[in-house]
C-alpha positions as CSV (number, residue, x, y, z in Angstrom):
1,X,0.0,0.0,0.0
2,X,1.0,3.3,-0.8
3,X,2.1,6.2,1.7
4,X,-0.8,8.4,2.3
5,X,0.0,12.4,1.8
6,X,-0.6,12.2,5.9
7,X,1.1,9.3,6.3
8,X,3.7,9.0,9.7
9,X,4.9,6.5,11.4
10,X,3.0,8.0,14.5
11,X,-0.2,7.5,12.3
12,X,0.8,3.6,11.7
13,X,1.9,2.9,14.9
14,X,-1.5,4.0,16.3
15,X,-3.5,2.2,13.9
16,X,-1.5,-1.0,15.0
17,X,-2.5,-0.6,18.1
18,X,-6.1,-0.5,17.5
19,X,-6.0,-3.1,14.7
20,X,-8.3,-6.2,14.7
21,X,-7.7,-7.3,11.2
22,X,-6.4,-10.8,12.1
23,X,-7.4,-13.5,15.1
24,X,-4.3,-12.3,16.6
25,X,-5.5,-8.9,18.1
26,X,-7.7,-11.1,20.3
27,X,-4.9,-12.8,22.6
28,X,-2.0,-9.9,22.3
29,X,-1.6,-8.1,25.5
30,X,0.1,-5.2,23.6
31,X,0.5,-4.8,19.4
32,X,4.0,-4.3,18.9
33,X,4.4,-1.6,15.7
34,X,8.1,-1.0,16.0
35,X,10.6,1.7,17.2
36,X,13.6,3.6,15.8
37,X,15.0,6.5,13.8
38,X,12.8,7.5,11.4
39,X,15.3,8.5,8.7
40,X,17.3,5.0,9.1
41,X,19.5,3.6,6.4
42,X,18.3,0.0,7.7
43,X,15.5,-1.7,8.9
44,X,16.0,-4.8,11.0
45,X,12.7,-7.2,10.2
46,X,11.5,-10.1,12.7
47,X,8.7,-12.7,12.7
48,X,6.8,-11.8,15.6
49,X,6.6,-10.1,19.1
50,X,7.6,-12.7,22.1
51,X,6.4,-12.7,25.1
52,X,8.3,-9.7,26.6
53,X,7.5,-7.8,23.3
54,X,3.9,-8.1,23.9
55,X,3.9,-7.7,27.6
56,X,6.0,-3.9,26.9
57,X,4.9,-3.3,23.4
58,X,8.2,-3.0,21.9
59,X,10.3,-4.7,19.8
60,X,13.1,-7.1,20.5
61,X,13.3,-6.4,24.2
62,X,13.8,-9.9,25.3
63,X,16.5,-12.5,25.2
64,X,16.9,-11.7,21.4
65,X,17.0,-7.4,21.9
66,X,19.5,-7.9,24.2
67,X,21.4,-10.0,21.4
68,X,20.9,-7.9,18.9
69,X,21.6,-5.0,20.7
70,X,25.3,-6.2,21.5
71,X,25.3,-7.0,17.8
72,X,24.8,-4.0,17.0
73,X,26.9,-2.2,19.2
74,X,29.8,-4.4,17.8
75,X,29.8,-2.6,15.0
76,X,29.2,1.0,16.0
77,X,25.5,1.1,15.9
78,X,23.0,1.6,18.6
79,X,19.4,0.9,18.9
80,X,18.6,4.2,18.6
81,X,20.4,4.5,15.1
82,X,18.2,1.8,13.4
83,X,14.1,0.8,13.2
84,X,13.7,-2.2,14.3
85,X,10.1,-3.9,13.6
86,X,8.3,-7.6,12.7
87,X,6.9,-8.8,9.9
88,X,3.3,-9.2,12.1
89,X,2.8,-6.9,15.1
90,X,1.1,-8.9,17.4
91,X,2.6,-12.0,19.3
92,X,1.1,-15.4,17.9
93,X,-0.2,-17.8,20.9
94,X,3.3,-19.5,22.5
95,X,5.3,-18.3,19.9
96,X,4.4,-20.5,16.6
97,X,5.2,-19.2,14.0
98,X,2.9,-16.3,12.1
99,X,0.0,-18.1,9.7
100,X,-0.1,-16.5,6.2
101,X,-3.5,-15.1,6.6
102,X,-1.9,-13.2,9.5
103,X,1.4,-12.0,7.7
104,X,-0.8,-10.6,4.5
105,X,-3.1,-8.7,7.3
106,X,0.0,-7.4,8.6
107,X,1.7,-6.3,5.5
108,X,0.1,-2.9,4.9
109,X,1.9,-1.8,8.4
110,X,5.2,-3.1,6.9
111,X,5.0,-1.4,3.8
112,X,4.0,1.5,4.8
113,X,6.9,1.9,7.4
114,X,8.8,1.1,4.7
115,X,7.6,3.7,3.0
116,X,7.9,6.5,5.0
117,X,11.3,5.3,6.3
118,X,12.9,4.8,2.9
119,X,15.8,2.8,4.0
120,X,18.7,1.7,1.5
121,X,19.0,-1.8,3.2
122,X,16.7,-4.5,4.7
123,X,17.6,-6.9,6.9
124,X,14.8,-10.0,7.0
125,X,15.9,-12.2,10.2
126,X,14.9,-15.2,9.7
127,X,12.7,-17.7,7.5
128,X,9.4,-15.9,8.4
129,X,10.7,-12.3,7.2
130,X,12.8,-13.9,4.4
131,X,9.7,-15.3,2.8
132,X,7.5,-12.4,3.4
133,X,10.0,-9.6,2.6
134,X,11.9,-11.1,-0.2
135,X,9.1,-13.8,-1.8
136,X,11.6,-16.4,-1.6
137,X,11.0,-20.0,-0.5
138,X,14.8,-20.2,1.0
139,X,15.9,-20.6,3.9
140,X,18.2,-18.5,5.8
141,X,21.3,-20.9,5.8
142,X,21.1,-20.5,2.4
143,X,20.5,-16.5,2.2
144,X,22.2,-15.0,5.1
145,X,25.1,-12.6,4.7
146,X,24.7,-12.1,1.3
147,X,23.0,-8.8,0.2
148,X,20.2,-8.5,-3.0
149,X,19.0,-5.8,-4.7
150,X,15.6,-6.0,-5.0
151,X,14.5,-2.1,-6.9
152,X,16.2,0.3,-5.5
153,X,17.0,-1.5,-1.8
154,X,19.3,-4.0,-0.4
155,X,18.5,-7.0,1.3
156,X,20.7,-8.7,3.5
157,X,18.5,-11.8,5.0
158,X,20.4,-12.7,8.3
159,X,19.7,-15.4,11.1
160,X,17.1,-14.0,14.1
161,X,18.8,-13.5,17.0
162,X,16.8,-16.2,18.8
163,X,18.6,-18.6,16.7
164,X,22.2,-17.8,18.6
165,X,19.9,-18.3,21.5
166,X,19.6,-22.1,21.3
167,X,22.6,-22.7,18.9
168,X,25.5,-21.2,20.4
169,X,27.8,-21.3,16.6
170,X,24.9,-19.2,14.8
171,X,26.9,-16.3,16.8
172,X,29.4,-16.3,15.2
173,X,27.9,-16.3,11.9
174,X,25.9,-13.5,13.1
175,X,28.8,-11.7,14.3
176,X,30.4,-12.5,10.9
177,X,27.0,-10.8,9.0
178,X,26.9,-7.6,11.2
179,X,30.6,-7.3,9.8
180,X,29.4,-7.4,6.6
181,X,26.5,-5.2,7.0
182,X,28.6,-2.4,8.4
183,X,30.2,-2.6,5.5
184,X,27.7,-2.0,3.7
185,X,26.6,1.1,5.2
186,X,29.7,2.6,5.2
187,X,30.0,2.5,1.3
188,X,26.4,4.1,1.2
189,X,28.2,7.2,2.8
C-alpha cells in the first residue's frame, strides 16, 4: 500500500494498536508496531513479538533485543540508530510461528513503514521475514550474509537473534554478517 499524503509512522503505529484485522488482536496483550529513527539507512525485520514484546509493546526487548543490541553495538551502531520492527505486530499464541493469513493482514503496516522510512538496506531475520519480505522460499542458511538488490534496496536476509539463543555457533555467523553489513553502510556514505 501506498504512503498516504498524511502518512507517519506516529499514524501507523497508532493504527497497529487499535487493529483487529487478524485473530491475533484477540490474545495480544500489547501490538507491537516497531521503534527507531525514522530516517534509518536500515531496517531490521523479525517474525513476531515474544512474550516480553507483547507484555512492553516494543520490539526485540527480550533475550533476542539484548542480542541484537550487543550486535549492533559491535559494529558501532546503537538501537537508537536503526528501526527495528516484525513482519506481524502482534505475538502469535506460545510463539508459533505467524500463519499466512496473518502475515498478509500485517503487511500494509510493513509497507507502509517502509515507506515512510525509505531505508537503502533490509535486513529479513529469519525464515518468516525472508519469505515475506523477499518472496523467496529459501531458507536462511542458504540467504544469510549475502545482500540482493531487490529495486532500488538491499536486502541482506540474516539469522534472528533467537537462533544464537539455542545454537550457540549461529553467533558467530551473526557476528560474521553484522561485519558485513557495516560494511555495507559505510559504502552508502
Amino acid at each position: 500500500m501506498a504512503t498516504q499524503p498524511q502518512d507517519s509512522l506516529v499514524k501507523v503505529s497508532s493504527e497497529v494498536v487499535g487493529c483487529t484485522k487478524c485473530r491475533l488482536c484477540e490474545t495480544r496483550r500489547n501490538a507491537v508496531p516497531g521503534e527507531g529513527l525514522e530516517s534509518s539507512k536500515v531496517i531490521f525485520v523479525g517474525e513476531a513479538p515474544g512474550e516480553q514484546e507483547d507484555a512492553q509493546g516494543r520490539p526485540f526487548v527480550g533475550a533476542a533485543g539484548k542480542l541484537l543490541n550487543e550486535l549492533l553495538a559491535s559494529v558501532g551502531l546503537r538501537r537508537e540508530d536503526v528501526y527495528i520492527t516484525n513482519v506481524v505486530k502482534c505475538r502469535p499464541p506460545k510463539n508459533r510461528p505467524p500463519r499466512k493469513d496473518e502475515t498478509t493482514a500485517c503487511r500494509p503496516y510493513l509497507d507502509r513503514q517502509i515507506n515512510l522510512i525509505t531505508p537503502q538496506i533490509i535486513c529479513p531475520m529469519g525464515n518468516s521475514a525472508i519469505h515475506s519480505l523477499m518472496d523467496s522460499d529459501k531458507s536462511v542458511t542458504e540467504l544469510h550474509g549475502m545482500p540482493f538488490e531487490i529495486g532500488k534496496i538491499t536486502f541482506f536476509p540474516m539469522y534472528h537473534p533467537a537462533a544464537a539463543l539455542y545454537t550457540f555457533q549461529l553467533r558467530k555467523v551473526m557476528e560474521e554478517d553484522f561485519k558485513t553489513l557495516k560494511g555495507l553502510l559505510n559504502a552508502l556514505k
